[in-house]
PADRENMAR-461921 format. One record per residue (C-alpha): residue number from 1; x, y, z. Coordinates in Angstrom, 1 decimal. Layout:
BEGIN
+-----+--------+--------+--------+
! pos !     px !     py !     pz !
+-----+--------+--------+--------+
! NUM !      X !      Y !      Z !
...
+-----+--------+--------+--------+
***
This chain:
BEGIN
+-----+--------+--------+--------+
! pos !     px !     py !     pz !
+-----+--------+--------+--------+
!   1 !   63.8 !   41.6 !  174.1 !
!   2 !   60.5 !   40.8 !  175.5 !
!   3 !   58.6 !   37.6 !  175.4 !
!   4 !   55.2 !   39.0 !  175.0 !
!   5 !   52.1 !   36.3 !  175.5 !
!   6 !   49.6 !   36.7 !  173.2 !
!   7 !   45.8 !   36.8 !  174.7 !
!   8 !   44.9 !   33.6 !  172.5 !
!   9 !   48.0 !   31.7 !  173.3 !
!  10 !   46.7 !   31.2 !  177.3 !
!  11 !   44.0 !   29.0 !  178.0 !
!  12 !   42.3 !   28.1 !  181.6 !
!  13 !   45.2 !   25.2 !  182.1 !
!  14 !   48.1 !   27.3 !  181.1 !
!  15 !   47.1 !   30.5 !  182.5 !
!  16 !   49.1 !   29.9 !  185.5 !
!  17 !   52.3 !   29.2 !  183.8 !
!  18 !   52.7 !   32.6 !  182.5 !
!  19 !   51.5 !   33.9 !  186.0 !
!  20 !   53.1 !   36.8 !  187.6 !
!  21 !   51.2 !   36.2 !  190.9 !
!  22 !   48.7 !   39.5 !  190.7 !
!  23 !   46.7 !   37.7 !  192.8 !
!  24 !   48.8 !   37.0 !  196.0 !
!  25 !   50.2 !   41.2 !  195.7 !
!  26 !   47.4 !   42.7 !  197.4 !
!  27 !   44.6 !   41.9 !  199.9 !
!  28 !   41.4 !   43.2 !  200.2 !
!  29 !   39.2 !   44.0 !  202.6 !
!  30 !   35.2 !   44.4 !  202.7 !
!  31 !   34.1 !   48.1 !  204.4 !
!  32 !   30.8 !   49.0 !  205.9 !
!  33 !   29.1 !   51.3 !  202.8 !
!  34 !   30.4 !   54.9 !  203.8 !
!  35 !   27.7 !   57.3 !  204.3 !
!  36 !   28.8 !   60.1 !  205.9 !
!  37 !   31.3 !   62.5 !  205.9 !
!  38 !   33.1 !   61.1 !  208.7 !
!  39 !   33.5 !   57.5 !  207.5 !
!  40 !   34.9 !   59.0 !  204.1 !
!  41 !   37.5 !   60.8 !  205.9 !
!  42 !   38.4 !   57.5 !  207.5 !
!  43 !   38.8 !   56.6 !  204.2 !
!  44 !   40.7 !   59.7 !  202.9 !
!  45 !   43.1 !   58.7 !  205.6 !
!  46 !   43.2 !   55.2 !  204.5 !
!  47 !   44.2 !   55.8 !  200.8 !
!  48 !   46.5 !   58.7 !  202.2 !
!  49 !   49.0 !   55.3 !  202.7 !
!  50 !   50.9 !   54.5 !  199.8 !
!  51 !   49.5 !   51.1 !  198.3 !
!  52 !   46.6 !   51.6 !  200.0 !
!  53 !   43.4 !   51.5 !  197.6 !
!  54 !   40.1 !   51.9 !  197.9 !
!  55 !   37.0 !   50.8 !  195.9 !
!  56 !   33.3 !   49.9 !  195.0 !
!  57 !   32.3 !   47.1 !  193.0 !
!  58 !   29.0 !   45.6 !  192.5 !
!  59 !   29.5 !   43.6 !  195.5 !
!  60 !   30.4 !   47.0 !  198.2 !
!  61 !   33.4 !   49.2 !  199.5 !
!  62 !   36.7 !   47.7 !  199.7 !
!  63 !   40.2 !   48.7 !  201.1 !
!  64 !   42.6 !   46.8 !  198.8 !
!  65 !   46.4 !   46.7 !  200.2 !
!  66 !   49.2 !   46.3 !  197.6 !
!  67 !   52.1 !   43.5 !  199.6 !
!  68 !   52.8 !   40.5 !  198.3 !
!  69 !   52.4 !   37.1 !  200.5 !
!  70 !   55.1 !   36.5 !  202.0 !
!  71 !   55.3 !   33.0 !  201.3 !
!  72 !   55.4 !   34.2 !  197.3 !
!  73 !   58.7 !   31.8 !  195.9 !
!  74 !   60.8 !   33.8 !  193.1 !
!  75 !   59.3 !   31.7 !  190.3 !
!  76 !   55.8 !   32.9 !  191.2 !
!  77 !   54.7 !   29.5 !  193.2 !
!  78 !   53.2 !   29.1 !  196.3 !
!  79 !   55.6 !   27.6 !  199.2 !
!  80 !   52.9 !   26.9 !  200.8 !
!  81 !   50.9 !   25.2 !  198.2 !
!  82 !   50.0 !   22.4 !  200.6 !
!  83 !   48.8 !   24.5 !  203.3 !
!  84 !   47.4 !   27.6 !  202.3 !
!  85 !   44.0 !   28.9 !  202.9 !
!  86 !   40.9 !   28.3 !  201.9 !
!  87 !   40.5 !   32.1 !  200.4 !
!  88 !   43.2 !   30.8 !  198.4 !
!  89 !   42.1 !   27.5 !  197.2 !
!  90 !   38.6 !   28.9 !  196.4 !
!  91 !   40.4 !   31.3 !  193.9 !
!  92 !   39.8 !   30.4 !  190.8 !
!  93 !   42.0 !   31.3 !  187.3 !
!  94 !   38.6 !   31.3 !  185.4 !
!  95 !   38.7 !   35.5 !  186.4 !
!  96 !   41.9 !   36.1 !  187.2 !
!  97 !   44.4 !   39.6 !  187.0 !
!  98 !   45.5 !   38.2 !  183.7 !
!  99 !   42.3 !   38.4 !  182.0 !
! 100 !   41.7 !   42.0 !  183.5 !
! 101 !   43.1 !   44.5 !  186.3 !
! 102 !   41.3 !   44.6 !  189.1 !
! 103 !   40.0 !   48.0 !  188.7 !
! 104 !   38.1 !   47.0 !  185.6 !
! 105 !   34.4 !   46.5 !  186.5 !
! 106 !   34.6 !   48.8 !  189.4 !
! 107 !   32.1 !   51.6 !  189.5 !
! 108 !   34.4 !   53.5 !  192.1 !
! 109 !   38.5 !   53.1 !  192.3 !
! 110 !   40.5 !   55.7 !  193.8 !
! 111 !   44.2 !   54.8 !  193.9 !
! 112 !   45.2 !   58.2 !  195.5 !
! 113 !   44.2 !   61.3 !  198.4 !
! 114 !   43.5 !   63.6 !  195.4 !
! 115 !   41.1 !   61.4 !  193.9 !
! 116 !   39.1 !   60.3 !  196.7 !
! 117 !   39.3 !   63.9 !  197.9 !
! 118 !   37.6 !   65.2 !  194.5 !
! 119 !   35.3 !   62.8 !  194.8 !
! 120 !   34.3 !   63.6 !  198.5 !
! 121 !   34.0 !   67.6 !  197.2 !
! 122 !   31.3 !   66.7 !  194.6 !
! 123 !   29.7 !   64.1 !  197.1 !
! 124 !   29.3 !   66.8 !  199.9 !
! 125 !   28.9 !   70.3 !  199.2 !
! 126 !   30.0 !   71.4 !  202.9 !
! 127 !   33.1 !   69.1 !  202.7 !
! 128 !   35.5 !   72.0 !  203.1 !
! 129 !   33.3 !   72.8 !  206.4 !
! 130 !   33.6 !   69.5 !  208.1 !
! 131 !   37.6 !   70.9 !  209.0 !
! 132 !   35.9 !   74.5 !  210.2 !
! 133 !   33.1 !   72.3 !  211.9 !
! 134 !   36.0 !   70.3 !  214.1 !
! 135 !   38.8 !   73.0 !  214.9 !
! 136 !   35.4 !   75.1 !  216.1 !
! 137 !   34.9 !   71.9 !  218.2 !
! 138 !   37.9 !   71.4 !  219.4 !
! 139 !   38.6 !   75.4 !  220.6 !
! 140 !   35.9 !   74.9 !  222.2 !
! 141 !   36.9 !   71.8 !  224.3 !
! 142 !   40.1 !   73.7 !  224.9 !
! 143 !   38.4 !   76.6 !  226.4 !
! 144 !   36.9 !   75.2 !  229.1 !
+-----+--------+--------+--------+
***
C-alpha cells in the first residue's frame, strides 16, 4: 500500500519532509534565444540525449539535464548541507516540484527529437532543405 500525501496536509515547513528531492535531479542551463535554423539543430542534437530537455519559460531557452547530485543521501538530504552552493541555498520550497512539475508554466517543453523536430518543421518551412543545403555544401568541398 501507498502512503499518498494529501495536497492540504503539506505546508511551507513540512514540505521538505515529504520531499523526494525533484529539485537536486536535474540542472538547467540558460541558452542564447535560438533563432535560426542552425542553433535549433544544435538543439535537436541536444535533446537527441536521453534526459536531456529543452525549454522556454517566461524568463528564456533552457537545456535542463535529468542526474541527480551526487552528494543526494538515500533519505533525500543533502550531505553537504553545510557546504553547498549558493544556487542551492537561494532555492526556496515556497515554488518547489511538489507544488508543480517543472514543465508547468512553460510556454515551450520538448522532452524528446520528435517533438522538437515537429516543432522545428512548423517553425521553418525549408527545414527539410537545411540537410540538402549542407550535403550540397559539403560535395562541394569534396570536389575540389
Amino acid at each position: 500500500m501507498v502512503n499518498r500525501i494529501e495536497t492540504r496536509d503539506i505546508t511551507s515547513s513540512s514540505k521538505c519532509d515529504q520531499c523526494t528531492s525533484l529539485c537536486c535531479s536535474y540542472i538547467t542551463q540558460e541558452l542564447d534565444t535560438p533563432r535560426s535554423m542552425h542553433a535549433f539543430d544544435v538543439l535537436l542534437w541536444q535533446v537527441a540525449h536521453k534526459g536531456v530537455h529543452i525549454f522556454k519559460d517566461g524568463n528564456g531557452w533552457y537545456l535542463l539535464c535529468e542526474t541527480k547530485c551526487e552528494f543526494l543521501l538515500p533519505h533525500n538530504r543533502c550531505g553537504i548541507y553545510e557546504r553547498r552552493p549558493i544556487i542551492c541555498r537561494e532555492h526556496s520550497n515556497e515554488a518547489c516540484e511538489i507544488d508543480a512539475p517543472i514543465n508547468d508554466g512553460c510556454e515551450l517543453y520538448f522532452q524528446t527529437y520528435d517533438e522538437l523536430d515537429a516543432y522545428c518543421r512548423k517553425r521553418f518551412k525549408s527545414w527539410d532543405k537545411r540537410l540538402e543545403k549542407f550535403e550540397a555544401g559539403r560535395a562541394k568541398m569534396a570536389a575540389r
